[in-house]
N, C-alpha and C positions, 0 to 999 in steps of 0.2 A: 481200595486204597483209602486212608486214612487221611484226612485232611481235617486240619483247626485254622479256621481265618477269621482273625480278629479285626475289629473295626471301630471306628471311636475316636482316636484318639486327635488328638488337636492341642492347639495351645490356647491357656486360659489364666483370666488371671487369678491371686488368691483369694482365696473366699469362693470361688465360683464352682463350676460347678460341669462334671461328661457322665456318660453313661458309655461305656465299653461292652462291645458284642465280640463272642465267639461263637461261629456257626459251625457245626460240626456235620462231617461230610462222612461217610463208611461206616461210620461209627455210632451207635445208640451212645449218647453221653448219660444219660439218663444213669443207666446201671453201671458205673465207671466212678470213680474219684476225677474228679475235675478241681482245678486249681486257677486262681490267678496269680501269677510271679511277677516281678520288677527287676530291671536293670540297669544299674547307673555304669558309667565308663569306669572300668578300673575296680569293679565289684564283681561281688556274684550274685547270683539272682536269688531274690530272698520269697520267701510265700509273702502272699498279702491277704486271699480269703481265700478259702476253701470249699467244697462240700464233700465229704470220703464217701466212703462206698457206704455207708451205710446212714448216709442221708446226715450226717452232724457239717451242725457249719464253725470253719475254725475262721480267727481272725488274729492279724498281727496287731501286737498290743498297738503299734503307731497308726493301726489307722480304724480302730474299734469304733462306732457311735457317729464316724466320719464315710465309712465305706459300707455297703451291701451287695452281696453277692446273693445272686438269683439265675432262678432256668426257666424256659418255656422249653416244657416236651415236646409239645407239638412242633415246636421250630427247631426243635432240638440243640438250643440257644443257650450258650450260658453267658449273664453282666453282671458288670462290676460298676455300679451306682455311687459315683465319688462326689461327696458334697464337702463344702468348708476346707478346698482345696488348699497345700501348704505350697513352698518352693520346694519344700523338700521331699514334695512327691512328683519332683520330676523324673523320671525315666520311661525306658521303652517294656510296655504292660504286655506279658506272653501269658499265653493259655496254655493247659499243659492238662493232659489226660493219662491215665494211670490203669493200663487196661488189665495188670496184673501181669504173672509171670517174668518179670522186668520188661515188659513191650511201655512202653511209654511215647506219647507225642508230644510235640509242641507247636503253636503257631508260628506265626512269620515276625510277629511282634507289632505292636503300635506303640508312636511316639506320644507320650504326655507331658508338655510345656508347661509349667505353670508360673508367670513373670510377666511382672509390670512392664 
């Protein structure tokens, strides 16, 4: 069984600064496209960083030079390193795995506040 549970998230204010974990359970993320998406109420969930399957990291122009996305294999861990936080990166941060075939996962989501 496939499970992605993220963790992290909290409210902060701007400028400041989380580190977002996804621990991946069934699943080798390693050899997978793994993703971090965002959700605000009344949108859809947009990419934010990437790694594909073949190891390139993609990044949403809005949040380039601001955000890093990284893995530990060993923990088989993927974050999302958010510095110089805006208000308008508030929403709920989901992991999302791409295991091919159309089989895809998602986490459960975390909330990220960002407001004086």
């Amino acid at each position: 069984q496939v499970q992605l549970v993220e963790s992290g998230g909290d409210l902060v204010q701007p400028g400041g600064s989380l580190r977002l974990s996804c621990a991946g359970s069934g699943v080798v993320l390693k050899i997978y496209a793994v993703a971090w998406y965002r959700q605000t109420p009344g949108q859809q969930r947009e990419l934010v960083a990437a790694f594909t399957s073949a190891g390139i990291i993609k990044y949403a122009e809005s949040v380039k030079d601001r955000f890093t996305i990284s893995r530990d294999n060993a923990k088989n861990t993927i974050y999302l390193q958010m510095i110089k936080l805006k208000p308008e990166d508030t929403a709920v941060y989901y992991c999302h795995a791409d295991l091919g075939a159309a089989v895809e996962h998602w986490g459960q989501g975390t909330q990220v506040t960002v407001s004086s």
